[in-house]
N, C-alpha and C positions, 0 to 999 in steps of 0.2 A: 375409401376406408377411413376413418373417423378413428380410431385407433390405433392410429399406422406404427406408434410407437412399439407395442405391445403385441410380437407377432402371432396369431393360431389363437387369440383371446376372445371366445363365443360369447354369444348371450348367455350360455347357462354359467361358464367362468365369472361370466361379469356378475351374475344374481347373488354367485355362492360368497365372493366376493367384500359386494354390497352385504350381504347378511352376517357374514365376518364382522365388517366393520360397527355395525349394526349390535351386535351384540357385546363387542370389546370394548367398544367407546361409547355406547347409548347416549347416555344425557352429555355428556361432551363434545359429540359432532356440531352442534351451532357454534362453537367456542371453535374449536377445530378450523370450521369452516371460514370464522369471520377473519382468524389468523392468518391462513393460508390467503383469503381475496388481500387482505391487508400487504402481507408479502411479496406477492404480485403485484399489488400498484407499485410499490417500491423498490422493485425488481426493474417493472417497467420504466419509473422513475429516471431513475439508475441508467438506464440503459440510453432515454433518447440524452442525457445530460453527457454522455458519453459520445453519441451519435455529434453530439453539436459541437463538442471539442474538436473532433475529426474534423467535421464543417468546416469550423475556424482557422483551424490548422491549414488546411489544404486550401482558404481564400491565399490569394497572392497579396506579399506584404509590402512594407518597402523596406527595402535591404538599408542593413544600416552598416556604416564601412568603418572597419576595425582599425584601429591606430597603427599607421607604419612601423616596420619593425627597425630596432633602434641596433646600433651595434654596441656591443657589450662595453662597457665601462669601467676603468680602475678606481679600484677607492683609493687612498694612498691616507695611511693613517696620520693625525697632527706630528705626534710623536713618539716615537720609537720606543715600547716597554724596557724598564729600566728592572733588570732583576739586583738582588744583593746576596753577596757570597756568601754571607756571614749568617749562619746558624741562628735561628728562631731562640730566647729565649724559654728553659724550659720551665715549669713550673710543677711544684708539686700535688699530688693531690690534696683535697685538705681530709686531716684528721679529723676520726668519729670518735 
């Protein structure tokens, strides 16, 4: 079956079809057509570039060995923040 998509689809569905298309899209089927082959190469394109990444993937590499793990570490800061008791001077807004 050459149609296998499209199931119960006869010759006479396919003519009436065809003649649909035929008369909705007349002079724009070549434009139509070159779009949709166009599509398709770049679909297929698409696809083996895809196919070959798998490929890649799936050769065996060589393992690359991640850096042992460290045990955690103190910072210890130079010197100890120094606050002040003493209120921020305020200031006024200035006059408009």
């Amino acid at each position: 079956m050459l149609y296998g998509f499209i199931p119960g689809l006869g010759g006479q569905e396919m003519l009436l079809l065809l003649v649909l298309g035929i008369l909705l899209f007349g002079r724009k089927l070549p434009e139509i057509g070159r779009s949709l082959g166009k599509t398709m190469v770049e679909f297929k394109k698409g696809m083996r570039g895809i196919e070959d990444e798998v490929s890649e993937a799936s050769a065996p590499r060589a393992s690359i060995e991640p850096e042992p793990v460290r045990p955690p570490q103190r910072v210890t800061p130079a010197a100890a923040p120094k606050f002040d008791d003493a209120p921020a001077p305020t200031t006024l807004p200035p006059k408009v």
